[in-house]
N, C-alpha and C positions, 0 to 999 in steps of 0.2 A: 687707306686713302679715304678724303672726306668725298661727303654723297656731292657737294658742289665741285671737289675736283676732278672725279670721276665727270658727270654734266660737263664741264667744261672741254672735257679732253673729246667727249663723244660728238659736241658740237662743233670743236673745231673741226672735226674730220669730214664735216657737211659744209655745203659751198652757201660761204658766206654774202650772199642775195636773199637767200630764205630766211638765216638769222636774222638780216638786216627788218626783211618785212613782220616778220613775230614784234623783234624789237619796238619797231616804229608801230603798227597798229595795235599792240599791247600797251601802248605808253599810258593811257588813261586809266586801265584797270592799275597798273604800275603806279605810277603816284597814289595813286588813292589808295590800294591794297597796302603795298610795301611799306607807302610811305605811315600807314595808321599804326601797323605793325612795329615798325622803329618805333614810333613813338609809344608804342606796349613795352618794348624792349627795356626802353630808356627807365618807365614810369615802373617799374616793377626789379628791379633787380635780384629778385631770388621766382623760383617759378613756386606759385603757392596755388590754393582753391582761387583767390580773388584773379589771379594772372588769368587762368583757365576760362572765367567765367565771363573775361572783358576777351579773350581771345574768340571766346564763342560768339557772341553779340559781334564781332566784327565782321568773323566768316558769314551770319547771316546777313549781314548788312549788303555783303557782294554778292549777295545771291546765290551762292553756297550750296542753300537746300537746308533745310532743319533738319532731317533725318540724316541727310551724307556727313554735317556736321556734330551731329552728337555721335557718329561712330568717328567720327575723324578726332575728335577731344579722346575719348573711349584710348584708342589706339595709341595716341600723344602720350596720354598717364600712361599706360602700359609702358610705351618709349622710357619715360622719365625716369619710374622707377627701376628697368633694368641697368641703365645705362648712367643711373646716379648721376641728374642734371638738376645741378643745384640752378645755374646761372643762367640768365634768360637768354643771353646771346644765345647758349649753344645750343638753344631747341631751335632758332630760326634754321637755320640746316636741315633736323626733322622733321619739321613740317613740310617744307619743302621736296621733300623727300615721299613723305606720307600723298603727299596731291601726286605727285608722280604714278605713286603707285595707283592709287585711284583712276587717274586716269586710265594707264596702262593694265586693262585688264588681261589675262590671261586666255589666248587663243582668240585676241581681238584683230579682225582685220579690219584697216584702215583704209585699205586701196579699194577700186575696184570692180567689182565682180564682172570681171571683159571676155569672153569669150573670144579662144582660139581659135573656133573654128564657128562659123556663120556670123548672123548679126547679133550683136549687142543691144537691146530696148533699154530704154533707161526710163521712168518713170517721177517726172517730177510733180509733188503734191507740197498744198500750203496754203493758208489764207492770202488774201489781198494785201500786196501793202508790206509782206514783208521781204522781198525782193528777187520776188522767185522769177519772172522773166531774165531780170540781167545776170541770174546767178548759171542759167541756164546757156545765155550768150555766153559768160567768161568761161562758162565748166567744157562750152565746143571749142574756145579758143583755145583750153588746158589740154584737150585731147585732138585735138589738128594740128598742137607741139608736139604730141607723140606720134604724132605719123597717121594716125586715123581719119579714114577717111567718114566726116558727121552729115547727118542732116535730122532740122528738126519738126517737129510737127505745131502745128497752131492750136492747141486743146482748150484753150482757155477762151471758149465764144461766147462768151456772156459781159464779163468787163469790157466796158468802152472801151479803147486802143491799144487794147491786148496784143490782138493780131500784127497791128502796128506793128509795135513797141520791136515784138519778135523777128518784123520783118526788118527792122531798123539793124538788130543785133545781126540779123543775117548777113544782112550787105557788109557788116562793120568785119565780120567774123570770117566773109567769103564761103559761107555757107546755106543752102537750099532749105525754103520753107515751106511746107505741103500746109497748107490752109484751104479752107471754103468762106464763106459769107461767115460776116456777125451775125449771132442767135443762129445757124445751124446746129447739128446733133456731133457733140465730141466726137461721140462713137465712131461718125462716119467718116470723121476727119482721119483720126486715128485709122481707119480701115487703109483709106487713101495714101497715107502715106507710108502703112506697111509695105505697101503692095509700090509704091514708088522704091523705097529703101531696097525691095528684095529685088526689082528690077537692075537699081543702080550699080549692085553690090555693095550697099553702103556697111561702113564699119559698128559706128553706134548711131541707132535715131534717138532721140533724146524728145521726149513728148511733153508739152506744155498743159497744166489743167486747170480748172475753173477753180477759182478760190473763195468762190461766194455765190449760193445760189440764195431763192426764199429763205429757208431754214438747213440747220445743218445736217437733217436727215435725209432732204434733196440732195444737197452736197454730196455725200457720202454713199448715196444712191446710184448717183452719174459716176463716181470716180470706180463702181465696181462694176456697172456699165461697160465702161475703157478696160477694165482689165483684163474684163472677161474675152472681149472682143481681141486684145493683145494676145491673151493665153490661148485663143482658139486660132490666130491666121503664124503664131509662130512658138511652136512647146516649148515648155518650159521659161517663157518670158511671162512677164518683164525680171529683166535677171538683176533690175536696181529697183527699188520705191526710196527715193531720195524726199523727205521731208525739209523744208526750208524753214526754217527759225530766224526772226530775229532778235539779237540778242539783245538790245533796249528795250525788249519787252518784258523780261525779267522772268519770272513764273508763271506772266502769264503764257509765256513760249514751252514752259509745262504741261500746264493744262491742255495747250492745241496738238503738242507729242502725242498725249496719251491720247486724245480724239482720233487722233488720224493715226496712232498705233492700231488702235483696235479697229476700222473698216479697213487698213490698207499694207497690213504687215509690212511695215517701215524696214527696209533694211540700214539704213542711215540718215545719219543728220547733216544739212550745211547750211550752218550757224551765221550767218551774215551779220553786217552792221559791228561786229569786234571792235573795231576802231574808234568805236561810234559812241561807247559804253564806260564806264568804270567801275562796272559792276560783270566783269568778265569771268567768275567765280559760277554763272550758271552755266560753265561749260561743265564744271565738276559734277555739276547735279546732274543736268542732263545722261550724262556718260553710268552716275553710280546708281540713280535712282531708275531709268525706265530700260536700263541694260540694252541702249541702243547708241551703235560707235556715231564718233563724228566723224564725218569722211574729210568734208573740206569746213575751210572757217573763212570768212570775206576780212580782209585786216584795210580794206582801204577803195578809193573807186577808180585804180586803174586795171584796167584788162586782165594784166596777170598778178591781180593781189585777192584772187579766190586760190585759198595755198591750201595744197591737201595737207589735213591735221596729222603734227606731228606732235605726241606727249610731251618730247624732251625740250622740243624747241617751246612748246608753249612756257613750261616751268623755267625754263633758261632766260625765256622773253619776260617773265615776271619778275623772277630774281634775280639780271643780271647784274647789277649793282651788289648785289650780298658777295653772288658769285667772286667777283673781279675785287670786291676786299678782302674777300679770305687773301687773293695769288696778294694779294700788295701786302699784304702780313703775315705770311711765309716768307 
């Protein structure tokens, strides 16, 4: 069975809402990936060094990654020659195929990290700007669909209507915002609302933080501040450090991973803005290059279009068109 009939048969057996949003907020990485790629297909009909070489220059062009993509080429030829693929059609399959894998690492958890028994911290970090308040709204609306009972905290008191913003999401979300004054001390906020959360019995507090102070070593200063104060009023927390990306920013959403990899041991990524890009290929990078999962990806701006990342559905959402010519030509 081919690698797209298999993808197909695995997607139908997921409720077709979730495909639909992949589909729909995939559509611009889609034209512009897929549709460059046909036109690779077309222009080359036997796979040689010259196909390889305009295949690579394209992977980078979507923000790929340089390194994910010269192992991803690497792998292709390896493909090629076991499987004796003279004609360009029938590598669009493996490639397709090869991004899966990539994606789907080995002992990758995607969901997450929820605690059975006590409360759940969740920890959201990120610069300005790239939409880390509403990712934070839609992630409480995503877990008040599961039954949990949220509340969040205001950490982010330096941005002018931060606090807002939060309290706007709250009302919108039906859920409780522990805040102090703008320009008070994270820290304390954070104290506050632990100590609300363990009162409440709250399920998960989901904490908001500062994405821009003077410099980034303030930054980075205050956010291990919060932690420390998190790991001291409840062990073993914060059981998430959720990093916000946005995906129109190409590499440079790169380079802010690896910054805030390294003061904030990231457990995951939620990759916003998807929709918004056609250059949706830095989800590949992200995932092969700083060995850190996506948890959720933003495909769109209503409530529930922060969809927690799913590998098959992303590749299904890119090459649904391949997919659905192979069934018509069978």
């Amino acid at each position: 069975m081919s690698f797209f009939k298999k993808l197909k048969e695995k997607i139908t057996s997921q409720t077709t809402e979730v495909t639909d949003k992949f589909k729909e907020g995939l559509e611009k990485t889609r034209d512009s990936f897929v549709g460059r790629m046909n036109e690779l297909v077309y222009k080359y009909r036997k796979v040689d060094e010259d196909f390889f070489e305009e295949l690579e220059e394209l992977l980078i062009s979507s923000d790929v990654g340089v390194t994910t993509v010269m192992e991803l080429i690497d792998q292709l030829k390896d493909e090629v020659r076991l499987r004796n693929i003279k004609d360009t059609k029938e590598i669009q399959p493996v490639i397709s195929e090869k991004l899966a894998e990539l994606l789907e690492k080995e002992g990758d958890d995607t969901s997450l990290n929820i605690q059975e028994n006590g409360m759940t911290v969740i920890l959201v970090v990120g610069v300005n700007g790239v939409g880390k308040t509403t990712s934070i709204g839609k992630l409480a609306h995503h877990l008040k669909q599961e039954g949990k009972s949220v509340m969040m905290a205001a950490g982010d008191t330096f941005r002018a209507g931060a606090i807002e913003q939060l309290e706007v999401w709250g009302e919108r979300v039906g859920v409780d915002v522990i805040k102090q004054q703008e320009g008070s001390d994270p820290a304390a906020v954070m104290y506050d609302a632990l100590q609300a959360a363990k009162s409440r019995n709250i399920d998960v507090l989901l904490c908001d933080t500062a994405g821009r102070l003077q410099n980034k070593v303030n930054l980075m200063n205050e956010l291990e501040k919060v932690k420390r104060v998190i790991e001291r009023e409840v062990p073993g927390a914060p059981h998430e450090v959720l990093l916000v990306l946005d995906a129109t920013t190409g590499q440079n959403a790169m380079s802010q991973a690896k910054t805030f990899g390294k003061a904030t041991n990231v457990s995951g990524i939620v990759l916003t803005k998807l929709d918004g890009t056609a250059k949706g290929g830095i989800v590949l990078a992200i995932r092969h290059e700083l060995d850190i999962p996506v948890k959720f990806v933003g495909l769109g701006e209503q409530m529930d279009d922060l969809q927690a990342f799913d590998a098959e559905q992303f590749v299904y959402g890119l090459f649904r068109e391949l997919v659905e010519a192979e069934e018509v030509e069978e």
